[in-house]
N, C-alpha and C positions, 0 to 999 in steps of 0.2 A: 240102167243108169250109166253103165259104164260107156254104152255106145254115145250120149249125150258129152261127156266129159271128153272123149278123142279128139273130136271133132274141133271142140272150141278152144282145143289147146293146140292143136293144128293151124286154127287161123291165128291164136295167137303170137306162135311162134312165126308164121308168114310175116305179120305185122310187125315183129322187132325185127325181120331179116332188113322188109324195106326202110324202116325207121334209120336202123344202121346204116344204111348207104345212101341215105337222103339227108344224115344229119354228121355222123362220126367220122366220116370221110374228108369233109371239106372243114372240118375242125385239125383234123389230124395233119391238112397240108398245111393250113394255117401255122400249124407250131412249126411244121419242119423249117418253113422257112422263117422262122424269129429263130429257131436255132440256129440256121444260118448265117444270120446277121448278127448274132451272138456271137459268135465266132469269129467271124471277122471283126468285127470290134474290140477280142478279146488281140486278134493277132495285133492290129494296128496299134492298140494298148500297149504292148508285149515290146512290137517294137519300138513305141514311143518310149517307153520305160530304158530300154536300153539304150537307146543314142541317147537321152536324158544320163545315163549311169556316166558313160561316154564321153558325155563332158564334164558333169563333176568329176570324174578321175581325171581328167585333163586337167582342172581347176585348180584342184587338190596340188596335182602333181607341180604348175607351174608356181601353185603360194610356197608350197615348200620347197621351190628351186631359189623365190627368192630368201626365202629365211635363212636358207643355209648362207645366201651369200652375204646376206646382213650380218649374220652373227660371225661368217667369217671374218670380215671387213670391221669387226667391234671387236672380235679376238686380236686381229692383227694391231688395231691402235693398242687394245689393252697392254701386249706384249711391248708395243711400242714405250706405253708411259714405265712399265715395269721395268723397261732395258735402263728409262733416263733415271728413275726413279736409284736403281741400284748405281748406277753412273754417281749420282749426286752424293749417297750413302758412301761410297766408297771415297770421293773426296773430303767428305765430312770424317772417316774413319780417321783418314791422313793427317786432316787436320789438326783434330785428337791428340793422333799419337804424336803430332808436333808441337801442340800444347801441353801434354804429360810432362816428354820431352823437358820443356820449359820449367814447367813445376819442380819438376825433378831436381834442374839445376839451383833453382831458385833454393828449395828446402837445403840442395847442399847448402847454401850463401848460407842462408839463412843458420843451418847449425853450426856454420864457421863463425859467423856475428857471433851468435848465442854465446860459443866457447870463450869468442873474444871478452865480450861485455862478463863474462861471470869471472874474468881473468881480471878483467880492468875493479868490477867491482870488488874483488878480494884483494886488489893492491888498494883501491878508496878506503875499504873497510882497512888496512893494514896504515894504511895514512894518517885514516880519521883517529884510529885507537892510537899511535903517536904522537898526532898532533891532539887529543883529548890528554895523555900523558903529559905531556909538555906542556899545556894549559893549568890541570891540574897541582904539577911543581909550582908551576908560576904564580898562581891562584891562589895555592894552599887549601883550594878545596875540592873535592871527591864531584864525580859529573852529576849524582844525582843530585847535590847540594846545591852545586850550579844552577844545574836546573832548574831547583823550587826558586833560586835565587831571582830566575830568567823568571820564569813564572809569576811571580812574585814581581816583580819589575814590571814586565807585562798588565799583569794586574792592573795597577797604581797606576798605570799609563793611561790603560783603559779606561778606569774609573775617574780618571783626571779628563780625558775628553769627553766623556758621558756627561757628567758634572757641566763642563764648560757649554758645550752641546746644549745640557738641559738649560741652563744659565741665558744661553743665547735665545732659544725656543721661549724663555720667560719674558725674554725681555722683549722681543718683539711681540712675542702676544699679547704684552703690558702697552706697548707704546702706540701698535694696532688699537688694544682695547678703548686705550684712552683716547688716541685720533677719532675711533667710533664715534665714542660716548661725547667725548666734544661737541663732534658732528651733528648729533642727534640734541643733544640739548641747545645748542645754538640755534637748529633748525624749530624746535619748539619753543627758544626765545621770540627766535623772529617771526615767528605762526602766530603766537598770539600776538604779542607787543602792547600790549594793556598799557594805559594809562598808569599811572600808580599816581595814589594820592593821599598823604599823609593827614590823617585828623586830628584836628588842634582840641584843647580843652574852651577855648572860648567864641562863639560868635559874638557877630558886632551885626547890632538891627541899626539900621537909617533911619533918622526923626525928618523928619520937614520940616524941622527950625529948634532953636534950640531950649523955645520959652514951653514945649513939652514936658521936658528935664522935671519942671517945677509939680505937673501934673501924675508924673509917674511916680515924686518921693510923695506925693500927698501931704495933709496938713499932718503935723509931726512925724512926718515918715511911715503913718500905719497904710498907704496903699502900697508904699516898696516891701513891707514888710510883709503884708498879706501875700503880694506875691511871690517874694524869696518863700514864704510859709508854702505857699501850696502848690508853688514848682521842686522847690529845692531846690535853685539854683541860687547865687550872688548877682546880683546888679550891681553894675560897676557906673558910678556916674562919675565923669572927672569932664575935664572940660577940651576933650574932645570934640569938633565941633561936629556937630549936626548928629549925633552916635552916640547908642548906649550899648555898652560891653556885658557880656552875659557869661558865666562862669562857672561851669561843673565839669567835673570828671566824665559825669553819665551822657554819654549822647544824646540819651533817648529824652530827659529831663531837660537837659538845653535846649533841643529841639520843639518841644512841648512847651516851653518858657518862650522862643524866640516868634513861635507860630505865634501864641496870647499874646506876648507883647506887641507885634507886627497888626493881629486885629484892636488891639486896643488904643494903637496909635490912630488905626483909620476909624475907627467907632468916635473916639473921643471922650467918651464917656469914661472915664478911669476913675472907681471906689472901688471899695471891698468886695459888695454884694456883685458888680460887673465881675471885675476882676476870675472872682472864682465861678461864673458863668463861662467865659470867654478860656480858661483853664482846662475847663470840663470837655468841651467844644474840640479844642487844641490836641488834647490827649487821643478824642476821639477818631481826629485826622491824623493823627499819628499811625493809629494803630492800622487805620484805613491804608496809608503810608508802607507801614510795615508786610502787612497781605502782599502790595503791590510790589513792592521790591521782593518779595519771596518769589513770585509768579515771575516776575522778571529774572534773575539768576536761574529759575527752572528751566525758560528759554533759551538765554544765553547759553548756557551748556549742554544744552541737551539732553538732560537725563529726563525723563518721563516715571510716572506712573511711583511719582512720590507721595506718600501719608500726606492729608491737610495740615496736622502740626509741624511735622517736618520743614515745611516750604514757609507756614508759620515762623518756625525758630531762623531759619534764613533768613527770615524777612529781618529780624533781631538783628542781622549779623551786623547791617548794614551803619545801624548805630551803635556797633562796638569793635575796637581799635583791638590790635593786637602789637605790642612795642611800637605803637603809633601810627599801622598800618591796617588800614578798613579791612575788619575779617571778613566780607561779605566780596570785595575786588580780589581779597588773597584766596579766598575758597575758591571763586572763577577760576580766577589763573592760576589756580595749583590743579582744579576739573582739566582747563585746555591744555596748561601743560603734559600732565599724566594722560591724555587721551593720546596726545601728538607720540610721547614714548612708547605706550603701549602699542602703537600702532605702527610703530618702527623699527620693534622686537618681537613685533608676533604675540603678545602677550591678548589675556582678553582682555578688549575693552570697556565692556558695561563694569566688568567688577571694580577696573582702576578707575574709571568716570564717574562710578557713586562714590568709592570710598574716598576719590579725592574731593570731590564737593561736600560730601557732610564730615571731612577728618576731623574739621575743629568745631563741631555743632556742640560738643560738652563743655567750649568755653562760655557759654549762655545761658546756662543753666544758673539759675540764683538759687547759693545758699547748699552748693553742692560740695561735697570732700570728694577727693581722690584724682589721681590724673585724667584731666580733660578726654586724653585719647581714648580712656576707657569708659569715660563718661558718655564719648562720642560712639564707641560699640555698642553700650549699653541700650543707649538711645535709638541705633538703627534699628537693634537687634527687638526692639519694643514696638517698634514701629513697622515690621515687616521688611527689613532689609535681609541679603541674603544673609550667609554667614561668613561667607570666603569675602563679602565688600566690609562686612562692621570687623571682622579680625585685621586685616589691610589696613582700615580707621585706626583701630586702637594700638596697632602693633606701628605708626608712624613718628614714635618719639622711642621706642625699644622701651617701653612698660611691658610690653611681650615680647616674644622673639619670633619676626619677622621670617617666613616660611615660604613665601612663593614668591613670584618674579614680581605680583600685582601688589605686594607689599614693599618690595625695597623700592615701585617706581612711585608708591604717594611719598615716600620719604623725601627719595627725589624731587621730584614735584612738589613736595614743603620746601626742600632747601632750597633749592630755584628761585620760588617767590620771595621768601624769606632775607635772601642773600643778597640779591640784587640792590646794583647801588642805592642808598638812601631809602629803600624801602619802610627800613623800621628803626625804632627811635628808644634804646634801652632804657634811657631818663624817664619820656614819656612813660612807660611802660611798668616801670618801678612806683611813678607818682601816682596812676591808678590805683594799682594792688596795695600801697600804702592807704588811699582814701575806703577802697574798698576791703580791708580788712576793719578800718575804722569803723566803717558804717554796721559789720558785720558783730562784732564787739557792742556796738547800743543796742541793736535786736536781739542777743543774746536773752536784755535782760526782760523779765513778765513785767506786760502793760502797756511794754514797746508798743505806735503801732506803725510809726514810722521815724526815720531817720537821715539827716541831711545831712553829709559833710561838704563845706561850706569853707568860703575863706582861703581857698587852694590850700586845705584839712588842718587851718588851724582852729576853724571851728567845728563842734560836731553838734547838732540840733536833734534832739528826742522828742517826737511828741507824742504823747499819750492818751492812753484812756484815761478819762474823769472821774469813772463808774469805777475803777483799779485803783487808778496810785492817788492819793492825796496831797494836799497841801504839803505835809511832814513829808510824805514818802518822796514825795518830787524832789526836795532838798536832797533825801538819803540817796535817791538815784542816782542824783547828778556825782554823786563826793562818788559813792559805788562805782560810776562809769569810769569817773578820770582816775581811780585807784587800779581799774582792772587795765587802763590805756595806757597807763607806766607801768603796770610789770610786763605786760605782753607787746609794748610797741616800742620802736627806737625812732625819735624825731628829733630833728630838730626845734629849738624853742620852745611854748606852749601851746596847749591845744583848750582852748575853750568851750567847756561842756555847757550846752543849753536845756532844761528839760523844760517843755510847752506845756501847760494846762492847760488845756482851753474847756468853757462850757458854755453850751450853745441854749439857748431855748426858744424854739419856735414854733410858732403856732400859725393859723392861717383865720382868718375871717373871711364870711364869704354869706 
């Protein structure tokens, strides 16, 4: 076995000899020379690296030549500014010490002054206490007494031109106030400028001839008398030409008589049974009348969003006189007035434009007590008015006491209308309220159901229920009324009680 094994490891050792020099050899040159060129590459590196080095140290070396000379060349200003800097300081020292210097002398002055003044002032004080001595002898009296006396003088000096001062201040405030107020209510005369128009007690109707006259007394006088009966007014017939004269206190009643007599003149037909048709008709335009003048003063002044009776009682106003001036023109112009004020003082105005158009609506109330003005709050205050407008109303005659600016300007605005020339008529004014207590006095009595005074109130006319007062009673009434009319009234002359029975009976066929 062994000789088989020799052999084949003999060739195979032959075989790596030639392997090795056919393959390991020309490998082996191959490196030497990449090591070669390794080398060299390293050298050329080597030296590239150091002339590289070579000039960054040279780089180096020329930045930091010039740095040094930079910061020499910043050192050298710096020293420079520090040399002026100390230069400057040291004149400034100088200056100093020759302002101290100064002080110095100055504070001497100055404690020389001081000495002086504290010298001078202890010879003033030494002065003052001799010449207070010497006053004192002369006086007779002690410095504090002086004094209170100086004091005291003083005082009274004071309070004498505080006083006069105040005095001055009143008076120009007064004479300002009043120049105002002038102003202002002249400019409110002249803004409205109403008409003014005083109402008589009598109209006068036109006939178209005068052989009328005989148709309006009727046969025995029963158609004048029917209709004196069922206006309540007097017919005046004189001989007047072409004119019959109509006669009552009541507006509204002449009115109502003047309208029936005016149709009955154009109808022609004048009886009884006419008569108080054409009456009936008359009252009804009246009233119609009445609406319409309410509605109108609603206009005129402006005030809106008043009660239906309200502008109702207005309407009233129109036929009633106030000391002989239309309450319904002095309601306006006391509304324009009090609007023009209030609006010239800042004040509000809806409050002072109602309460001065309804102030005097409690004069129209029949058969009422107590003062109108509060009659006239009562009434707003019923009727939905505010409360700041119906107190204003009531407070414009001082039944209350007047509290806001919107209250002293209805007053205002009352006197205004009121005052103005000829406006009102106190005679007038007195001969109402005499007729109309009269009439007020026959209604008192039960049975009444109406009453006429008549005669410019030397008559008073009752007429009555039939179904109530009798025959007797009627007599007893009439002595009754004129007994109560002289304890309770002052007239002149007499007054002539009438008490009316009348009884009707009618029927109708048909």
């Amino acid at each position: 076995m062994w000789e088989a094994i020799i052999p084949a490891a003999a060739v195979i050792g032959a075989g790596g000899i030639v392997l090795f020099f056919a393959w390991i050899k020309p490998e082996k040159e191959k490196l030497h020379r990449l090591a070669q060129e390794t080398e060299r590459e390293r050298e050329q590196l080597r030296k590239d690296t150091e002339t590289r080095q070579k000039e960054l140290l040279l780089e180096v070396r020329e930045e930091a030549q010039r740095l040094r000379d930079e910061s020499s060349l910043e050192l050298k200003e710096k020293q420079s500014e520090l040399q002026r800097f100390e230069r400057k300081l040291a004149q400034k020292e100088e200056t100093l010490e020759g302002k101290l210097g100064g002080l110095d002398r100055q504070w001497d002055a100055v404690r020389t002054r001081e000495r002086e003044i504290d010298r001078q002032h202890k010879e003033a004080a030494a002065l003052r206490q001799l010449h207070q001595d010497a006053l004192e002898r002369v006086s007779g009296m002690t410095g504090e007494e002086a004094k209170a006396a100086l004091i005291k003088e003083l005082e009274d000096q004071t309070r004498h031109e505080a006083t006069r001062m105040i005095m001055q201040i009143e008076e120009e405030a007064k004479n300002e106030g009043d120049k105002r107020a002038r102003s202002i209510v002249t400019m409110a005369i002249q803004r409205i400028a109403a008409d003014h128009v005083s109402e008589t007690t009598v109209s006068v109707v036109p006939l178209p001839s005068d052989d009328i006259k005989g148709r309006i007394i009727g046969r025995e006088g029963r158609n004048i008398r029917a209709f004196e009966t069922l206006t309540g007014v007097d017919v005046i017939i004189d001989d007047t030409p072409e004119a019959v004269v109509l006669s009552s206190f009541d507006p509204v009643r002449r009115e109502v008589a003047r309208l029936a007599l005016e149709a009955l003149v154009i109808d022609g037909r004048i009886h009884p049974g006419r008569i108080e048709e054409i009456v009936a008709k008359a009252q009804q335009d009246v009233d119609a009348m009445i609406k319409e003048a309410g509605e109108r003063a609603v206009m005129e002044s402006g005030v809106t969003g008043l009660h239906p009776e309200i502008v109702k009682l207005l309407g009233r106003m129109k036929y009633r006189t106030s000391y002989g001036q239309n309450l319904l023109d002095h309601s306006i112009e006391v509304c324009l007035v009090g609007t023009t004020i209030a609006a010239e003082l800042g004040a509000n105005i809806t409050i002072a434009k109602r309460a001065c158009l309804l102030h005097d609506m409690g004069k129209i109330v029949p058969d009422a007590d107590g003062p109108h003005a509060l009659l006239s709050q009562e009434l707003m205050l019923k009727y939905g008015e505010s409360e700041a407008a119906a107190y204003a109303a009531g407070a414009h005659h001082n039944d209350i006491p007047p509290h806001t600016v919107e209250d002293v300007i209805v007053q205002l605005a009352d006197t205004i209308s009121a005052s103005r020339p000829g406006a009102r008529r106190e005679m007038l004014e007195s001969y109402v309220k005499r007729l109309q207590k009269l009439e007020t006095i026959a209604d008192s009595f039960p049975g009444v159901e109406k009453t006429y005074a008549v005669q410019a109130g030397r008559e008073i006319r009752l007429m009555v229920r039939p179904e109530i007062v009798d025959d007797v009673q009627a007599h007893k009434l009439a002595r009754d009324a004129a007994k109560r009319i002289e304890e309770e009234m002052e007239f002149p002359g007499q007054i002539k009680v009438t008490v009316i029975r009348e009884t009707r009976a009618i029927d109708y066929a048909k």
